[in-house]
C-alpha positions in Angstrom: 3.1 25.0 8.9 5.8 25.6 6.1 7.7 22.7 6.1 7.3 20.6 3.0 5.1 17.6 3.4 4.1 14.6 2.0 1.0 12.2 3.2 1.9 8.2 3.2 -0.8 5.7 2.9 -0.1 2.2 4.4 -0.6 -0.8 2.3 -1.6 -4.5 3.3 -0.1 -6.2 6.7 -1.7 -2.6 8.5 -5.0 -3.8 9.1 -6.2 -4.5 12.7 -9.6 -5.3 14.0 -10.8 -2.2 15.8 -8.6 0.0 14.2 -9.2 4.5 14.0 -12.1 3.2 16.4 -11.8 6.3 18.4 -11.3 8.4 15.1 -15.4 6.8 14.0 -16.6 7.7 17.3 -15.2 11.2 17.7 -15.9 12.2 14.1 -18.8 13.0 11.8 -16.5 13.2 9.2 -15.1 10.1 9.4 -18.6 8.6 9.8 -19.7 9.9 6.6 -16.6 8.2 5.1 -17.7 4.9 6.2 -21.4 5.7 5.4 -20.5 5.9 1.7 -18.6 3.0 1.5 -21.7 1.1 3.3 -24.0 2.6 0.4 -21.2 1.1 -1.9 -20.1 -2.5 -0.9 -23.0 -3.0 2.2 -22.6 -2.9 5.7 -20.8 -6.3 6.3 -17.4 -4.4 6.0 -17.8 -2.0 8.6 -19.2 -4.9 11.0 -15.7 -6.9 10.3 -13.2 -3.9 10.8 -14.9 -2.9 14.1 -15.8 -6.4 15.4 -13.9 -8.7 13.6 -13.5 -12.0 13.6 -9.2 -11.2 12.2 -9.6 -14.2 9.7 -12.5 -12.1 7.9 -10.8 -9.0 8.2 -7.4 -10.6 6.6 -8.8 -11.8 3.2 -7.8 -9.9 0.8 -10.7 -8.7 -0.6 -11.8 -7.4 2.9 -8.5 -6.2 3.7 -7.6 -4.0 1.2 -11.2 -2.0 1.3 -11.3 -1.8 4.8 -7.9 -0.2 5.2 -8.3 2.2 2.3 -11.4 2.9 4.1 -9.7 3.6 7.1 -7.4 5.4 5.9 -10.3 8.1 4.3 -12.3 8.2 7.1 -8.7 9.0 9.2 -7.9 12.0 6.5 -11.8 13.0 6.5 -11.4 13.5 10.6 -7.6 14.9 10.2 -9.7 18.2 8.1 -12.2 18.1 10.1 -10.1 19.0 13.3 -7.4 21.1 11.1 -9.5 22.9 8.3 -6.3 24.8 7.9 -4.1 21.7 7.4 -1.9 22.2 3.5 -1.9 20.0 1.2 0.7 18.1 1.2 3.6 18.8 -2.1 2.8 15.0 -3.0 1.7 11.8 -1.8 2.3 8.2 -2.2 0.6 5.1 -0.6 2.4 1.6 -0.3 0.8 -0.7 -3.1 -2.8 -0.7 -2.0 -2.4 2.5 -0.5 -2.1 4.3 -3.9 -5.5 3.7 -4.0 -6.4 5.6 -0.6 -3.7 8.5 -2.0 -5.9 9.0 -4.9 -8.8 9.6 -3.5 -7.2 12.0 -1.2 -6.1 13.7 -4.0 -9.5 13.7 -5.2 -8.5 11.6 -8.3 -11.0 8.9 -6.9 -14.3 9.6 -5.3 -14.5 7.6 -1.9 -17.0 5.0 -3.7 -15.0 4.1 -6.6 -11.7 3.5 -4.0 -13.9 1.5 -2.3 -15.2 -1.0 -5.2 -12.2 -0.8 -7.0 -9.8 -2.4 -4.0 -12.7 -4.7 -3.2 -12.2 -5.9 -7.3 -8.4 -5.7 -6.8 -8.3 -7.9 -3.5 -11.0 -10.8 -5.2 -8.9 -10.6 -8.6 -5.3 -11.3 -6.9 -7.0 -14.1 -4.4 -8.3 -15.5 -7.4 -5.1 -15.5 -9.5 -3.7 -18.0 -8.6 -4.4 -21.5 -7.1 -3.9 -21.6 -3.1 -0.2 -23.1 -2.4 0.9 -22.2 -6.3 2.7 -19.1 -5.1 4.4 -17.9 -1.9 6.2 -14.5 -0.7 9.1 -14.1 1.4 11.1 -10.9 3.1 14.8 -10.9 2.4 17.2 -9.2 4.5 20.5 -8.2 5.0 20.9 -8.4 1.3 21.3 -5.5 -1.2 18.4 -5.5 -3.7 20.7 -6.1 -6.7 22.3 -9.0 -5.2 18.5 -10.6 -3.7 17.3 -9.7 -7.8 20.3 -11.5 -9.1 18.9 -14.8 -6.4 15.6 -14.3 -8.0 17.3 -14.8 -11.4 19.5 -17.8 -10.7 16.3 -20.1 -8.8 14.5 -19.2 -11.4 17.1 -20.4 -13.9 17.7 -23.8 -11.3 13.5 -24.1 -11.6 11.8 -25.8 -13.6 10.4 -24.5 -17.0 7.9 -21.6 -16.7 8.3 -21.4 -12.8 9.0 -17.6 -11.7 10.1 -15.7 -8.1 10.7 -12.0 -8.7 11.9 -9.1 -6.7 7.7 -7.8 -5.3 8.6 -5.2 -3.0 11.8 -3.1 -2.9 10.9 -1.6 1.1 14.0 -0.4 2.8 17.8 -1.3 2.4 18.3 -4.5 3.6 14.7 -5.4 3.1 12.9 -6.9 -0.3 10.0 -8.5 -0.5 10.0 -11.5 -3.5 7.2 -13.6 -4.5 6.6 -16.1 -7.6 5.9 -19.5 -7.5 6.3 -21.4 -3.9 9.2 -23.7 -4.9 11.4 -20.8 -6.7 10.0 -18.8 -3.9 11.8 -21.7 -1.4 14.5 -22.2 -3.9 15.7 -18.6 -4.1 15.4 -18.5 0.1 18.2 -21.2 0.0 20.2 -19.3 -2.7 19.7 -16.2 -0.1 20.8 -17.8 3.1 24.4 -19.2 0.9 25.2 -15.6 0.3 24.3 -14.5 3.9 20.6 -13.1 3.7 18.1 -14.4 5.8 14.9 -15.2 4.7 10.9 -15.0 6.4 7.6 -16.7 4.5 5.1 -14.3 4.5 1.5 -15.7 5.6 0.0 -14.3 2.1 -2.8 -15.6 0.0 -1.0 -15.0 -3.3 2.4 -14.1 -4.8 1.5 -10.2 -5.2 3.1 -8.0 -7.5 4.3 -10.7 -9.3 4.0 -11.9 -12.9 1.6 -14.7 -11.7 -0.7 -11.6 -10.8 -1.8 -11.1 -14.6 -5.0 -12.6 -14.8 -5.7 -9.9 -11.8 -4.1 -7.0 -13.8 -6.1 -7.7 -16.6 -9.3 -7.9 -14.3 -8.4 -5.1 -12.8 -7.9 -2.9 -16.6 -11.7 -4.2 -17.0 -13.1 -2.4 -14.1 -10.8 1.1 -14.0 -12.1 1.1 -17.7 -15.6 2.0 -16.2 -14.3 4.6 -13.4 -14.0 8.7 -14.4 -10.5 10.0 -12.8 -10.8 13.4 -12.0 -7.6 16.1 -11.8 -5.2 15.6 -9.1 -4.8 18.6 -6.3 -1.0 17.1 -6.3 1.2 14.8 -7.4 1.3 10.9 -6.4 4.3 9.2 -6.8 3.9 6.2 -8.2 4.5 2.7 -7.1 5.6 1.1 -10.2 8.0 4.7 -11.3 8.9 5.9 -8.0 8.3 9.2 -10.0 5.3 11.8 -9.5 2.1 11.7 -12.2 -0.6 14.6 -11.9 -1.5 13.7 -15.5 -5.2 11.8 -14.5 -4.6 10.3 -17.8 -1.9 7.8 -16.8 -3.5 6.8 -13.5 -5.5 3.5 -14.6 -2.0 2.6 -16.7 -0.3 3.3 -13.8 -2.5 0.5 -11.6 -2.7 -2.1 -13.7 0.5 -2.1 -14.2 1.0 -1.9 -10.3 -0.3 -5.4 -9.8 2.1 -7.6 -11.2 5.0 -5.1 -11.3 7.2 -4.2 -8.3 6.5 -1.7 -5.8 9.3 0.7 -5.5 8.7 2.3 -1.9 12.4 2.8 -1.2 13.1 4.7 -4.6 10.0 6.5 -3.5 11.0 7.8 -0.1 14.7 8.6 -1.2 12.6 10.9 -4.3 10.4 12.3 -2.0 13.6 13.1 0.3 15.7 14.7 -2.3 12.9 17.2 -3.7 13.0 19.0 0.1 10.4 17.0 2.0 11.2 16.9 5.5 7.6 15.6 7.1 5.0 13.0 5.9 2.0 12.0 7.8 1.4 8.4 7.8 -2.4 8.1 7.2 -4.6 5.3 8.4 -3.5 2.1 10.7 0.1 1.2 11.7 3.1 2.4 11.5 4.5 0.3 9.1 5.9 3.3 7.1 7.3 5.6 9.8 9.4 2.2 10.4 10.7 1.8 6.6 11.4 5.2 6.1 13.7 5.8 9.5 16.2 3.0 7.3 15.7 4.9 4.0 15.9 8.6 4.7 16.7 9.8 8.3 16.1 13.3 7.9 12.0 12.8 6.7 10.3 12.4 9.9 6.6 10.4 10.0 4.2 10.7 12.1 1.8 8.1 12.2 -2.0 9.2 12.3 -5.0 7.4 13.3 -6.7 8.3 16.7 -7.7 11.2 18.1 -4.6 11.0 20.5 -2.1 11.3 17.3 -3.9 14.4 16.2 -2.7 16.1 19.3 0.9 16.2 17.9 0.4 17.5 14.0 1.1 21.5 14.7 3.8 20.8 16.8 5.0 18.1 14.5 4.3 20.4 11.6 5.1 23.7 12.8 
């Protein structure tokens, strides 16, 4: 195992009633993951990942625990099987996943992930009014031509109204989100210069500036968390550059929430300091899928069942 690798944590969208359930059955470790997080936020959580109903599980303030969740309890079963397994030369997670590449750094205990995602979710669902803001994937666009439709609906808006680049995910892909009618208004400005244009089915405009009030809820709660020393280097969301320093980590996710996640800048970082494998880490496969359009040489591979685990030495070796 002496390729250089990096472990990717999925964000939001991944979550799937039922998911890593073969992962909690086989494991102890990945039991003991979940057991903590029942100590720290109850039971109910557990009950909605395994059992659902999808409508609980897809709040925000349920999704965004669970999958961090999820995504610990995968990694906690991943050492268990491979006590051996490196660590990777950095890490990154995809907005919320930050969170779960944190804690697998060991910036984060597995409680304090747990509560502060569960804050994060309630504080961006309460942000802002339902049907205030909207989201919509643009594509077949460059990103400086989809910011530059961002700029011009919200100079065609009305005063104070906002849509800004959220996500940049993959060439050909961004993510924007502000308020719905710049939202609609910048969709209509995409399709005239040939982009086309998807609604997302979101509960607020993340990673927006309309996500303020959350940012500043957010700041509150970090300020009563210790962050312990990184064992490597996460690249950030909002820099798309490494921090070990545990000193700029709450900065770094508060700023996070209303600025824009830069996964492509990410990968392409990632790519051009020698890694050549990452591990995707928790449900879906959301990430393998972005980074086959950013950087063909990395190769993912997705982890979350037992069955997955099968391929890691090979996939490493």
């Amino acid at each position: 195992m002496s390729v250089k690798t990096a472990w990717f944590f999925p964000g939001q969208g991944s979550q799937a009633v039922g998911m890593a359930k073969e992962t909690l059955l086989a494991s102890a470790a990945a039991r003991d993951v979940w057991d903590r997080v029942d100590r720290a936020l109850g039971p109910e959580l557990r009950t909605i990942v395994m059992e659902g109903p999808e409508e609980n599980l897809t709040l925000t303030a349920n999704a965004q625990p669970a999958i961090v969740t999820t995504s610990l309890a995968v990694l906690a079963a991943l050492r268990e099987r491979f006590p051996e397994l490196p660590l990777p030369v950095m890490a990154a997670g995809h907005s919320l996943g930050e969170y779960s590449a944190l804690a697998a750094s060991g910036a984060l205990s597995v409680e304090d992930a747990a509560r502060l995602v569960r804050a994060r979710g309630l504080a961006m669902q309460e942000a802002v009014p339902a049907g205030v803001g909207a989201m919509a994937a643009v594509m077949a666009l460059d990103a400086t031509i989809v910011t530059e439709v961002c700029a011009e609906a919200e100079q065609a808006s009305p005063a104070g109204e906002v849509v800004r680049p959220a996500n940049f995910n993959s060439p050909g892909q961004v993510v924007i989100a502000g308020h719905a009618e710049a939202v609609k208004r910048a969709i209509d400005i995409a399709a005239g210069r040939g982009g086309k244009s998807k609604l997302l089915n979101v509960s607020a405009p993340f990673h927006s500036p309309l996500m303020e009030p959350a940012a500043r809820a957010l700041e509150a709660r970090l300020a009563e968390v210790t962050i312990s020393p990184l064992a490597f280097p996460i690249v950030t969301n909002v820099e798309a550059r490494p921090n070990q320093d545990p000193e700029r980590v709450k900065e770094l996710l508060v700023k996070q929430v209303d600025g824009t996640v830069r996964w492509e800048e990410t990968v392409r970082f990632m790519h051009e300091q020698g890694i050549t494998r990452a591990l995707e880490i928790g449900p879906g496969k959301a990430l393998a899928g972005l980074s086959k359009r950013i950087a063909k040489d990395l190769k993912v591979l997705s982890v979350c069942d037992p069955a997955s685990f099968d391929e890691i030495p090979a996939f490493l070796a």
